[in-house]
PDBQT receptor file of N, H, CA, C and O in Angstrom, charges set to zero:
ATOM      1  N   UNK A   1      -0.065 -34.635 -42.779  1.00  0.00    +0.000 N 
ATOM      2  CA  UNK A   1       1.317 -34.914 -42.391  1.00  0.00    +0.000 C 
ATOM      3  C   UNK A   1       1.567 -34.438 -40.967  1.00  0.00    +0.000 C 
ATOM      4  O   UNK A   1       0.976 -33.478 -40.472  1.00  0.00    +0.000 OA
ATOM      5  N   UNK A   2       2.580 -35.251 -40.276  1.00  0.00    +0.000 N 
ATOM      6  H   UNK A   2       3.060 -36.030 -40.678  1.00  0.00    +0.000 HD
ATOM      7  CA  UNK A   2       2.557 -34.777 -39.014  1.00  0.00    +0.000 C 
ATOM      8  C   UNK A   2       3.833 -33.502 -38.477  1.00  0.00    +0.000 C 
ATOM      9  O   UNK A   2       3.985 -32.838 -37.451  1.00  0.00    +0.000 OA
ATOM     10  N   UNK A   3       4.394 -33.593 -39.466  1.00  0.00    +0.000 N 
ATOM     11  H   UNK A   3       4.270 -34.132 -40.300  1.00  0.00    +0.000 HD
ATOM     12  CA  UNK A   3       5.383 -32.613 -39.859  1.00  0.00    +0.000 C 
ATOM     13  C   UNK A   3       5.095 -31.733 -40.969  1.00  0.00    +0.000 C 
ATOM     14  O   UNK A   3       4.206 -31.874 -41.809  1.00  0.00    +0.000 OA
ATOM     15  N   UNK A   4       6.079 -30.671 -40.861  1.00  0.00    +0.000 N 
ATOM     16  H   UNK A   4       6.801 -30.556 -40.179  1.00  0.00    +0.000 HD
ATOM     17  CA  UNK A   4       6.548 -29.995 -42.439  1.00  0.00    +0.000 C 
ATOM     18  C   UNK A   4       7.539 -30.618 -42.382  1.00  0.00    +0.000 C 
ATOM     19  O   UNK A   4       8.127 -31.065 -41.397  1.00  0.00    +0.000 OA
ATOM     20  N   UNK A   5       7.947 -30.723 -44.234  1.00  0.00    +0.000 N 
ATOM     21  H   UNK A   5       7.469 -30.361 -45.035  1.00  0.00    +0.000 HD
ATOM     22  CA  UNK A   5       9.180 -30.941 -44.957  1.00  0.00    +0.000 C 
ATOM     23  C   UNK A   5       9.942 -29.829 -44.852  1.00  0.00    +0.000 C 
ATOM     24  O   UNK A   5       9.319 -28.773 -44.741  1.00  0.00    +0.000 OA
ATOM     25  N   UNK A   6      11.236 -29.779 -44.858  1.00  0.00    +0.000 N 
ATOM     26  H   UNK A   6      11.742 -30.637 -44.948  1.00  0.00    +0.000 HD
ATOM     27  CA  UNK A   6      12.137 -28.858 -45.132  1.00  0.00    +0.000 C 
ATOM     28  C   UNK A   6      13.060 -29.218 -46.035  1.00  0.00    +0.000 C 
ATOM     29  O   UNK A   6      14.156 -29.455 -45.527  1.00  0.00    +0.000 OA
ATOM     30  N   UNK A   7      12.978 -29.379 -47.544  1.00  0.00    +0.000 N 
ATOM     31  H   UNK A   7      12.088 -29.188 -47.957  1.00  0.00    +0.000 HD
ATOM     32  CA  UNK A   7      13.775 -29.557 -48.100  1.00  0.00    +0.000 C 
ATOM     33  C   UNK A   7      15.571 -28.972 -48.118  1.00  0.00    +0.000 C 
ATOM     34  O   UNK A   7      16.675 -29.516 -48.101  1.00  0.00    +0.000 OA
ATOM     35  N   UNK A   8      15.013 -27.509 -48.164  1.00  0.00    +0.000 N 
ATOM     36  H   UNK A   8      14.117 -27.067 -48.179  1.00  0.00    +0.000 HD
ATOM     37  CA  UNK A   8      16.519 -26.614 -48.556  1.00  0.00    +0.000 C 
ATOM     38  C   UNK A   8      16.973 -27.027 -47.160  1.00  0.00    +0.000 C 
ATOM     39  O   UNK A   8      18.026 -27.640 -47.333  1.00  0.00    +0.000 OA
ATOM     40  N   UNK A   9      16.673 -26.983 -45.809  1.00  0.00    +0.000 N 
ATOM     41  H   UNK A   9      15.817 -26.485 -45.669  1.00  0.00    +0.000 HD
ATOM     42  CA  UNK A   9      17.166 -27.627 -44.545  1.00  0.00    +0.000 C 
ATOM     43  C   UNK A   9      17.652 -28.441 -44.580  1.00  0.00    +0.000 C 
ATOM     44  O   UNK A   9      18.814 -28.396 -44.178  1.00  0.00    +0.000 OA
ATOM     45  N   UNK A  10      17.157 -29.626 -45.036  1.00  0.00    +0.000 N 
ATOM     46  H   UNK A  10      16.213 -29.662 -45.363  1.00  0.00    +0.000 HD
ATOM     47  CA  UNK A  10      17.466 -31.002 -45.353  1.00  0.00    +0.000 C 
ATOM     48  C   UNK A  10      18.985 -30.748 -45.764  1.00  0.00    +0.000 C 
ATOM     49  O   UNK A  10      20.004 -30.868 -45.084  1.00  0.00    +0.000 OA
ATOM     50  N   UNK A  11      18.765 -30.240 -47.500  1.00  0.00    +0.000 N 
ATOM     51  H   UNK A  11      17.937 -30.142 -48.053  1.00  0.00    +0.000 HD
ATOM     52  CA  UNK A  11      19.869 -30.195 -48.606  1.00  0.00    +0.000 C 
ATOM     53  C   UNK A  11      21.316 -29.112 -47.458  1.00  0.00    +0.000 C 
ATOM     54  O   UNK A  11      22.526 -29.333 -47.408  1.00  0.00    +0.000 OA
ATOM     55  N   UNK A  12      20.843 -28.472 -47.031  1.00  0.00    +0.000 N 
ATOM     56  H   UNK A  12      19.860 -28.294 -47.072  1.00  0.00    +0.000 HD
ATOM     57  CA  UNK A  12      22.050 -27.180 -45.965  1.00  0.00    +0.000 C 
ATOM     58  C   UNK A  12      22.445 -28.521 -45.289  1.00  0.00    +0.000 C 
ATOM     59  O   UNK A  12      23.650 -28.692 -45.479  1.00  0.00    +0.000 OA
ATOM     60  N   UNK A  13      21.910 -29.525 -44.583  1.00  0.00    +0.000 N 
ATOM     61  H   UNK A  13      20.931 -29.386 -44.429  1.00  0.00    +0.000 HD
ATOM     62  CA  UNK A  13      22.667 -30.019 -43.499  1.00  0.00    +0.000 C 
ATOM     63  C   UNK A  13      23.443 -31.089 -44.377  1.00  0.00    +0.000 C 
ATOM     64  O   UNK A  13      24.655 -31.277 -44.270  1.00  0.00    +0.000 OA
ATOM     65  N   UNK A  14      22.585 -31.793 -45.288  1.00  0.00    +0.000 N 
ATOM     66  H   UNK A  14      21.600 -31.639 -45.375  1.00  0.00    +0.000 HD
ATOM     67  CA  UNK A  14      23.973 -32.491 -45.673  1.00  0.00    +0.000 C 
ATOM     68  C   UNK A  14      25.094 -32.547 -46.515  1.00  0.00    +0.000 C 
ATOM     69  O   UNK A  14      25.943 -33.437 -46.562  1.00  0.00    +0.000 OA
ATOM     70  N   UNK A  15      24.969 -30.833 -47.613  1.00  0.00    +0.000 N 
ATOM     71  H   UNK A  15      24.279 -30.110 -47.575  1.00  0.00    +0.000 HD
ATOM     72  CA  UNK A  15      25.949 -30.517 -47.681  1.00  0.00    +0.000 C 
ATOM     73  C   UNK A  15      27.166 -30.096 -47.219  1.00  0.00    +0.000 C 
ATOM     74  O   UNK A  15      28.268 -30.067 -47.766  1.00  0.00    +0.000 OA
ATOM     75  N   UNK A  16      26.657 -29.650 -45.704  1.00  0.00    +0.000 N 
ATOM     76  H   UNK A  16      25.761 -29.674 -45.260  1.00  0.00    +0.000 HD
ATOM     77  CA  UNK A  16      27.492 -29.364 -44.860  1.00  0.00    +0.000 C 
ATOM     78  C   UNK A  16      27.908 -30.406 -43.792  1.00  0.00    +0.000 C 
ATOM     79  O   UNK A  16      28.580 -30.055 -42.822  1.00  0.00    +0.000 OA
ATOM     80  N   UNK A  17      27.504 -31.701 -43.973  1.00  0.00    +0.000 N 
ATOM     81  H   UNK A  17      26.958 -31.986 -44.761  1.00  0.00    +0.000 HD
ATOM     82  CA  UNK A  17      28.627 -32.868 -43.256  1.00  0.00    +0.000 C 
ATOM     83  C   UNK A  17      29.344 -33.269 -44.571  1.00  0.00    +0.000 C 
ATOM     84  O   UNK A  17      30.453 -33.716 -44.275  1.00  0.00    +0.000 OA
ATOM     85  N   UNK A  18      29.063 -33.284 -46.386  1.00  0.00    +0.000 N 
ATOM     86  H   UNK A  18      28.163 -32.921 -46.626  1.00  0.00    +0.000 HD
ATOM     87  CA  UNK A  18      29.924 -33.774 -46.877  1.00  0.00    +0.000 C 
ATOM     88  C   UNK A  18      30.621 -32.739 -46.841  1.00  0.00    +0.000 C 
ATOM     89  O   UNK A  18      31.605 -33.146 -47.458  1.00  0.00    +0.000 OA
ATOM     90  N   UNK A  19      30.863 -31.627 -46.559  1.00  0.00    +0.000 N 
ATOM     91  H   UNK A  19      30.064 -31.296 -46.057  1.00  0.00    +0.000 HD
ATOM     92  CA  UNK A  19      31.887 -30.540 -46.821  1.00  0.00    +0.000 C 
ATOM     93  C   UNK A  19      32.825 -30.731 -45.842  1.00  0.00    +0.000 C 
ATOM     94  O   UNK A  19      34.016 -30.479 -46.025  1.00  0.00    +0.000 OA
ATOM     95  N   UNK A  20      32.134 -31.393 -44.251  1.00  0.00    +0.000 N 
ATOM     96  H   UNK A  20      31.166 -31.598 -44.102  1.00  0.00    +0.000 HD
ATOM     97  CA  UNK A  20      33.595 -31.508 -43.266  1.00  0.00    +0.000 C 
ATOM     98  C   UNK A  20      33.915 -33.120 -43.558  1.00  0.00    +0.000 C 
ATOM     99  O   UNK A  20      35.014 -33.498 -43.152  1.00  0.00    +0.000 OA
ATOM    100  N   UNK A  21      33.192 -33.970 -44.124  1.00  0.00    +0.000 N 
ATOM    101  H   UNK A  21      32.299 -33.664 -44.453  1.00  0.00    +0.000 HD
ATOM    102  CA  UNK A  21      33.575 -35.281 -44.338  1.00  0.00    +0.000 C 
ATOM    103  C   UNK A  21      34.882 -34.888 -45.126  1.00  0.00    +0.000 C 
ATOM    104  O   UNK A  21      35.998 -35.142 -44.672  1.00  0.00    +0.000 OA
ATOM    105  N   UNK A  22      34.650 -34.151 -46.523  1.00  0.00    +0.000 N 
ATOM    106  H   UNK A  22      33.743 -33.944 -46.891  1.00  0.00    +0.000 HD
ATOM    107  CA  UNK A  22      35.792 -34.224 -47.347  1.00  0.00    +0.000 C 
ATOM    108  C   UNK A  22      36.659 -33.627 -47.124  1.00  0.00    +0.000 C 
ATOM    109  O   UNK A  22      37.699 -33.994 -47.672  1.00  0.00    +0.000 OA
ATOM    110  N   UNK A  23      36.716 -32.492 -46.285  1.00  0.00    +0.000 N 
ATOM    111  H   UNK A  23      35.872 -32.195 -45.840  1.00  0.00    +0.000 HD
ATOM    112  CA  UNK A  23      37.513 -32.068 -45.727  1.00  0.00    +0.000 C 
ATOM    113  C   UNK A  23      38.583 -32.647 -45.070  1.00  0.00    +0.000 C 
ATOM    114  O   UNK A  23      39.738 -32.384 -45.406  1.00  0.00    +0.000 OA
ATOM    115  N   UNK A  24      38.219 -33.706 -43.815  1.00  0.00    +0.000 N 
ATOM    116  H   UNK A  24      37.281 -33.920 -43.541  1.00  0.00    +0.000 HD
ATOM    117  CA  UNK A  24      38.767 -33.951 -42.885  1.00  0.00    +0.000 C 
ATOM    118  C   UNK A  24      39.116 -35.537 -43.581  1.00  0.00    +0.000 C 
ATOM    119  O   UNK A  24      39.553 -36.196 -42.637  1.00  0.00    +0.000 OA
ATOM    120  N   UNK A  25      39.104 -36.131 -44.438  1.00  0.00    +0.000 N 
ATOM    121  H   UNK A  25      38.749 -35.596 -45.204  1.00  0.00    +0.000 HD
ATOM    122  CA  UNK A  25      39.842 -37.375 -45.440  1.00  0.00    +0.000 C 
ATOM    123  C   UNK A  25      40.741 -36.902 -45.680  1.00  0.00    +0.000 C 
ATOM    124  O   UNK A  25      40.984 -37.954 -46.269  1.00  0.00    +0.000 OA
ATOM    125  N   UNK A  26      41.885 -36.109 -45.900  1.00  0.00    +0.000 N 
ATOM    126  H   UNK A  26      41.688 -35.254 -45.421  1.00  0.00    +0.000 HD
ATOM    127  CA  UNK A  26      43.097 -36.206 -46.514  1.00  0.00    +0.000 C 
ATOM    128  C   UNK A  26      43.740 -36.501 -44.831  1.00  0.00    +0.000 C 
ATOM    129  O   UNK A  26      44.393 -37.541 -44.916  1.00  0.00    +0.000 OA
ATOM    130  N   UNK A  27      43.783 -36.017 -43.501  1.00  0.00    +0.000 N 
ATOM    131  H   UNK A  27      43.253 -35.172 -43.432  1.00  0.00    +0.000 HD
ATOM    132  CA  UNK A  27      44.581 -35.985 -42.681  1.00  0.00    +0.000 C 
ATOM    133  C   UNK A  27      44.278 -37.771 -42.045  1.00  0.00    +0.000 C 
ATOM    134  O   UNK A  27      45.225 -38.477 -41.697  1.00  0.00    +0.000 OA
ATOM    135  N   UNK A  28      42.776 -38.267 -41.996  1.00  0.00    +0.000 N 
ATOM    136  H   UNK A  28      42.007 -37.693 -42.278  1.00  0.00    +0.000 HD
ATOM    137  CA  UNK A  28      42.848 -39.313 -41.949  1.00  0.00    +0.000 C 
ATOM    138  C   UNK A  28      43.535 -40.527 -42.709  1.00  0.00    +0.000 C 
ATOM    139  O   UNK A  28      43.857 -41.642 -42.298  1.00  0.00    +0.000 OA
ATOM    140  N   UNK A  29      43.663 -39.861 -44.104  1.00  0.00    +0.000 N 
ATOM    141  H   UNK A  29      43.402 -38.955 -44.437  1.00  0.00    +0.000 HD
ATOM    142  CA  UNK A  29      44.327 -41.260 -44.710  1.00  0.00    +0.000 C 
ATOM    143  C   UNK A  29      45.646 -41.004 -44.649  1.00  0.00    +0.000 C 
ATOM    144  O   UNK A  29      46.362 -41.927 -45.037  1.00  0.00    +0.000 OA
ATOM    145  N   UNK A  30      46.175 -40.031 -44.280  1.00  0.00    +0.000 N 
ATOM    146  H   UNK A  30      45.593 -39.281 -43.965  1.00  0.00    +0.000 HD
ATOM    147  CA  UNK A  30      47.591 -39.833 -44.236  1.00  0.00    +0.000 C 
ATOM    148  C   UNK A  30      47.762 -40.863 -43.296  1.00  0.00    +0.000 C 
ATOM    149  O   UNK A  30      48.370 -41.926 -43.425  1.00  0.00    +0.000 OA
ATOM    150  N   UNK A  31      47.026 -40.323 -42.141  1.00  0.00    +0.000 N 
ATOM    151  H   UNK A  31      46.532 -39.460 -42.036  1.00  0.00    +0.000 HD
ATOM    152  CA  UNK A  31      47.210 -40.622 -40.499  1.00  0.00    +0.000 C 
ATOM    153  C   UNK A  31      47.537 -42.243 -40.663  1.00  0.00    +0.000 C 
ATOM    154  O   UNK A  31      48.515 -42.783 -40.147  1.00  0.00    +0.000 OA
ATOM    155  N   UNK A  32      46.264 -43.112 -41.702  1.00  0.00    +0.000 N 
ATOM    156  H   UNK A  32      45.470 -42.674 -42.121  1.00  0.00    +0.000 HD
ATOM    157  CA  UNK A  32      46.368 -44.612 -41.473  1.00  0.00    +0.000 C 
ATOM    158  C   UNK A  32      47.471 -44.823 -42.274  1.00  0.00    +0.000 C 
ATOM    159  O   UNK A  32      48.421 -45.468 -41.831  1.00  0.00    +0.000 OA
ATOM    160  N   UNK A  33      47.482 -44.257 -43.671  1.00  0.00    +0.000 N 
ATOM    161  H   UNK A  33      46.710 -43.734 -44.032  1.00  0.00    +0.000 HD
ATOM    162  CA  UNK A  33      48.608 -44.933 -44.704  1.00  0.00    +0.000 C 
ATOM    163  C   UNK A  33      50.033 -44.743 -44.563  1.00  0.00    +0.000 C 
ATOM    164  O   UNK A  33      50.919 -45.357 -45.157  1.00  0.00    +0.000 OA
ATOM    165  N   UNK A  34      50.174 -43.643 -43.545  1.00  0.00    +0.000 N 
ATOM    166  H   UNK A  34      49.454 -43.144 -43.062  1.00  0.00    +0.000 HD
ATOM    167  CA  UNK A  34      51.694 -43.389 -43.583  1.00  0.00    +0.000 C 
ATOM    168  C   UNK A  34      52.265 -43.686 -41.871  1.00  0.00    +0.000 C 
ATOM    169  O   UNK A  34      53.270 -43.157 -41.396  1.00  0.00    +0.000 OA
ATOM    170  N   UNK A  35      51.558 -44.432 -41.303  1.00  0.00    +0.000 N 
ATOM    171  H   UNK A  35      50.742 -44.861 -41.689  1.00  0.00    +0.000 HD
ATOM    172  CA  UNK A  35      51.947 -44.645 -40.395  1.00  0.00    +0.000 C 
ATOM    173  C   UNK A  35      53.472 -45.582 -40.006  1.00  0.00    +0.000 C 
ATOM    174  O   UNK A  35      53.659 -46.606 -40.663  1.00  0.00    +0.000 OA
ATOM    175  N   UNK A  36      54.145 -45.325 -39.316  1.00  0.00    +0.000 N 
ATOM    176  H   UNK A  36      53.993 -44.493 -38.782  1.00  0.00    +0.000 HD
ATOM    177  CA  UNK A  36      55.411 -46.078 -39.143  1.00  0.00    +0.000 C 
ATOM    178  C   UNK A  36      54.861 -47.959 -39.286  1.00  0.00    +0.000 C 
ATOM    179  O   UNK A  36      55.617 -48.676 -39.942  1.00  0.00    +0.000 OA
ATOM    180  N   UNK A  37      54.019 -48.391 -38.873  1.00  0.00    +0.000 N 
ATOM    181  H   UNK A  37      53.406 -47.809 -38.341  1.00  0.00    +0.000 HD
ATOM    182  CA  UNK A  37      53.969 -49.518 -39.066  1.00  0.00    +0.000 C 
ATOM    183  C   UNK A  37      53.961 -50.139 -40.383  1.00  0.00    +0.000 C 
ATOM    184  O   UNK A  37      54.439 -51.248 -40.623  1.00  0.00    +0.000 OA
ATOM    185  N   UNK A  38      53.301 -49.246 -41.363  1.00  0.00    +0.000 N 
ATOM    186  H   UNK A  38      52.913 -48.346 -41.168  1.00  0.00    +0.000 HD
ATOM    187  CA  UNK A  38      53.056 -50.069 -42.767  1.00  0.00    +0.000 C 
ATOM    188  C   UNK A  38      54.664 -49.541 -42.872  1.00  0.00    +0.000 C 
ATOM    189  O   UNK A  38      55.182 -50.617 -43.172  1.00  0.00    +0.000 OA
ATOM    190  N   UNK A  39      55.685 -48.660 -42.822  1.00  0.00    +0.000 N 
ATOM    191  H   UNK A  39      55.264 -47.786 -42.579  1.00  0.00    +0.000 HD
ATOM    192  CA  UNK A  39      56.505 -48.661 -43.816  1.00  0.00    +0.000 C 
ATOM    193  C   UNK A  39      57.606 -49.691 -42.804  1.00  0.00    +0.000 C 
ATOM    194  O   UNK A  39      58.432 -50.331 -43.456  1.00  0.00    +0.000 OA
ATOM    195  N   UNK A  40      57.636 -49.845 -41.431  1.00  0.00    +0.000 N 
ATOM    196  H   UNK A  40      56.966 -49.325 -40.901  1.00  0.00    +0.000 HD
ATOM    197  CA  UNK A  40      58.410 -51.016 -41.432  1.00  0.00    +0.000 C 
ATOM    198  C   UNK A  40      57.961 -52.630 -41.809  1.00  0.00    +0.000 C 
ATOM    199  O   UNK A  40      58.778 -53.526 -41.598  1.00  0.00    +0.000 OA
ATOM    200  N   UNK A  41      56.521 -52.966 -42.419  1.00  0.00    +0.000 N 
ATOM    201  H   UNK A  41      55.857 -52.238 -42.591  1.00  0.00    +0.000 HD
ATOM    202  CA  UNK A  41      56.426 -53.992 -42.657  1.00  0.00    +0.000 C 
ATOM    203  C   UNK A  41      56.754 -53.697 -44.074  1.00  0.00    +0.000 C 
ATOM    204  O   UNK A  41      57.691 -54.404 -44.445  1.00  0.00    +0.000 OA
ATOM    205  N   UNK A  42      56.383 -53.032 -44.840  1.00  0.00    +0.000 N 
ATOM    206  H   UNK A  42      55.621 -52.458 -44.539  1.00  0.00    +0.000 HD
ATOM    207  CA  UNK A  42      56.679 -52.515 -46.337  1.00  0.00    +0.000 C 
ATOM    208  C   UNK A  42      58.242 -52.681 -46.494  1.00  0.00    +0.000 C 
ATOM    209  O   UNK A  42      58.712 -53.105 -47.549  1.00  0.00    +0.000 OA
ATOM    210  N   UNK A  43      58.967 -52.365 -45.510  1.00  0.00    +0.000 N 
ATOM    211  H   UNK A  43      58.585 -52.020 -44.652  1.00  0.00    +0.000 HD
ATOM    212  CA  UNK A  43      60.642 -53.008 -45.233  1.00  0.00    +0.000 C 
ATOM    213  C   UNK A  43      61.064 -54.288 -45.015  1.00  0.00    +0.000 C 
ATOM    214  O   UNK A  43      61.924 -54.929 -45.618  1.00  0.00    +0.000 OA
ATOM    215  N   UNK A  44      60.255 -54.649 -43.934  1.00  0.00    +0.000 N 
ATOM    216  H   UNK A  44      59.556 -54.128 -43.443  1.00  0.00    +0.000 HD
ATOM    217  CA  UNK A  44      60.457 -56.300 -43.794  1.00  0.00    +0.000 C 
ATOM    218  C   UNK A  44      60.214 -57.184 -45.460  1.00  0.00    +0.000 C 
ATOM    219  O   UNK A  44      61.007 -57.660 -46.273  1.00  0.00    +0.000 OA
ATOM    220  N   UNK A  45      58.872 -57.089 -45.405  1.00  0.00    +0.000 N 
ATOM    221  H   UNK A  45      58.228 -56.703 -44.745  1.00  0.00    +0.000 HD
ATOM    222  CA  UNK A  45      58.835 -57.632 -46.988  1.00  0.00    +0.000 C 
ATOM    223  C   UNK A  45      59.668 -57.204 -48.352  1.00  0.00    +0.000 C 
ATOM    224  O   UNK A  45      59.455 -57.749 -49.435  1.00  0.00    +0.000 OA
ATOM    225  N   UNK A  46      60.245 -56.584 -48.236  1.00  0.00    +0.000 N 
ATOM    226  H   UNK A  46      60.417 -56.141 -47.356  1.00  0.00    +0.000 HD
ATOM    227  CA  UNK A  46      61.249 -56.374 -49.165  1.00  0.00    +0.000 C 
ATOM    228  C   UNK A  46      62.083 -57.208 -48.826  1.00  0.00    +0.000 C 
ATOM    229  O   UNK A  46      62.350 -58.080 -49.653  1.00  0.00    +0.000 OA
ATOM    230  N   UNK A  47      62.743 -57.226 -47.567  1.00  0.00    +0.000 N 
ATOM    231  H   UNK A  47      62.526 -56.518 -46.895  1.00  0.00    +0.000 HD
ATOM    232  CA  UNK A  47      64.168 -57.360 -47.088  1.00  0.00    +0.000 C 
ATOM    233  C   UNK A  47      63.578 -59.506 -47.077  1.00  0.00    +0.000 C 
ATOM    234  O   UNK A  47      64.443 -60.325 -47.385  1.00  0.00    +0.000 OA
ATOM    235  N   UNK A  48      62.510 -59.872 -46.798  1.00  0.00    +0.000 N 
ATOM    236  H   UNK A  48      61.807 -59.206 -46.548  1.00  0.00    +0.000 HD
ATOM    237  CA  UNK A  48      61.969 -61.061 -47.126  1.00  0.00    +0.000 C 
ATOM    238  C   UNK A  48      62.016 -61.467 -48.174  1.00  0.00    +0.000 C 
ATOM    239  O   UNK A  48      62.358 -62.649 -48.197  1.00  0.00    +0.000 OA
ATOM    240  N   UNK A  49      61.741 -60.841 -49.534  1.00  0.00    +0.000 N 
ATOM    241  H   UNK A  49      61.463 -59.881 -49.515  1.00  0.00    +0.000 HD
ATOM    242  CA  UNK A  49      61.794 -61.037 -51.063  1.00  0.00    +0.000 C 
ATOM    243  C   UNK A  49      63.046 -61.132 -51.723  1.00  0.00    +0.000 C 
ATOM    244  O   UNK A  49      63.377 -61.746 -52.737  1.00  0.00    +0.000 OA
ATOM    245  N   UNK A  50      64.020 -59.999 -50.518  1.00  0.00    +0.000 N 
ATOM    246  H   UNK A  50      63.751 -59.500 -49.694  1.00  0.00    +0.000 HD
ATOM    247  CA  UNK A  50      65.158 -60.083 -51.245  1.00  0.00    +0.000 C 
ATOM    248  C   UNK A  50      66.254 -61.537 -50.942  1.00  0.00    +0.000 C 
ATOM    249  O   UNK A  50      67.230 -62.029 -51.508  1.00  0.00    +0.000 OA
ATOM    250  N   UNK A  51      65.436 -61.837 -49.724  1.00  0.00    +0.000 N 
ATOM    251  H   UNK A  51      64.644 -61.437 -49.264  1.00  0.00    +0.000 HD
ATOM    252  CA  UNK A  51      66.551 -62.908 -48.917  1.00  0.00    +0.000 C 
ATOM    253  C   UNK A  51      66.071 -64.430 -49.753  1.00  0.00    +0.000 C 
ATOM    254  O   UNK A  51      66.648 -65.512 -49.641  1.00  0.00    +0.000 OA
ATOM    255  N   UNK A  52      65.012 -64.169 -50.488  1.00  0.00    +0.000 N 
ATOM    256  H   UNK A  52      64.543 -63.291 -50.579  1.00  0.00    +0.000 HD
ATOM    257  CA  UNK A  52      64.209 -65.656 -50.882  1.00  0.00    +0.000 C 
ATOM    258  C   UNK A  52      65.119 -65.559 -52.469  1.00  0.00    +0.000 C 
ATOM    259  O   UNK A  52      65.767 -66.551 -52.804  1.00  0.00    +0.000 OA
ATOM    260  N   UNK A  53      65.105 -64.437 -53.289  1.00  0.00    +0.000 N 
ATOM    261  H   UNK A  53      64.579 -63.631 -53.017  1.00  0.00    +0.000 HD
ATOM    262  CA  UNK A  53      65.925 -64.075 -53.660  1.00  0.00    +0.000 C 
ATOM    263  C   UNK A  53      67.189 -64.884 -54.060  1.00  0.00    +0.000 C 
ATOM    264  O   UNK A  53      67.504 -65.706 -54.921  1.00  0.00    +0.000 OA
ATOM    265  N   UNK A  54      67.827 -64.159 -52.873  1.00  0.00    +0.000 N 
ATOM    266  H   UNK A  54      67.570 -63.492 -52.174  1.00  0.00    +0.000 HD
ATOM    267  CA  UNK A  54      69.370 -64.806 -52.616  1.00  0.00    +0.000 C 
ATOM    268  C   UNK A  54      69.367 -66.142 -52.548  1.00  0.00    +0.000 C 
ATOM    269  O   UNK A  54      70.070 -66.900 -53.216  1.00  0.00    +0.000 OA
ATOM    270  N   UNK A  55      68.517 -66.447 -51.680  1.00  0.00    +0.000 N 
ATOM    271  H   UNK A  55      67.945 -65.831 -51.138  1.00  0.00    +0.000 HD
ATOM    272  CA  UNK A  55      68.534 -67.940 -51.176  1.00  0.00    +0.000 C 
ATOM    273  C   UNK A  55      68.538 -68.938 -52.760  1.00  0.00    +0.000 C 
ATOM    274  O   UNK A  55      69.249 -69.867 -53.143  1.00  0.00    +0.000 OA
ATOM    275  N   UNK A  56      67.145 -68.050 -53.501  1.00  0.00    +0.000 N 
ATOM    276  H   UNK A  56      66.567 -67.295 -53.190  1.00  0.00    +0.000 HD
ATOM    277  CA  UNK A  56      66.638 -69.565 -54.672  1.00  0.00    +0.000 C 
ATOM    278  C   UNK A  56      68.350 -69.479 -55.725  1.00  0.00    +0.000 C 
ATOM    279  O   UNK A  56      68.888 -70.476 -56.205  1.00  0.00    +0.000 OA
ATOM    280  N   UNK A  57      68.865 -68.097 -55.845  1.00  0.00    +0.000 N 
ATOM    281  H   UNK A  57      68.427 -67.287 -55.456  1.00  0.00    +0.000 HD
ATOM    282  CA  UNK A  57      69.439 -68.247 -56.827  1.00  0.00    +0.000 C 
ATOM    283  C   UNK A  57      71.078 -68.987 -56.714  1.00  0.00    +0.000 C 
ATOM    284  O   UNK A  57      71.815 -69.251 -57.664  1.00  0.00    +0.000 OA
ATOM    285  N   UNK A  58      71.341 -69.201 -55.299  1.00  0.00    +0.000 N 
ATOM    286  H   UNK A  58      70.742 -68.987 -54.527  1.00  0.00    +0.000 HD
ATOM    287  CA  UNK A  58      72.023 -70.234 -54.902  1.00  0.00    +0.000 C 
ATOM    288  C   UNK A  58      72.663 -71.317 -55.055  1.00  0.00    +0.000 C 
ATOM    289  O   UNK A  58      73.143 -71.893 -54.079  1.00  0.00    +0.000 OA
TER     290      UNK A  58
């Protein structure tokens, strides 16, 4: 072999990117899901549903 293996090395490093991966997912999905844009389109489409609404029952 032209190397050594390092298993427990191996296993240390990538427990320790899923530990800052999972870490650092709650501020990212906040960041995308609660952004002002989805809740004014999340408004528009209401205020769209409600006007189609009004309109059919006419």
């Amino acid at each position: 072999m032209p190397h050594r293996t390092r298993p427990m090395t191996a296993l240390l490093v990538f427990s320790g990117i899923n530990v800052v991966l999972v870490s650092t997912i709650t501020p990212v999905y906040d960041f995308v899901c609660f952004l002002p844009y989805w809740e004014r389109r999340r408004e528009r489409c209401r205020q769209e549903r409600q006007a189609a609404l009004t309109k059919d029952s006419k």
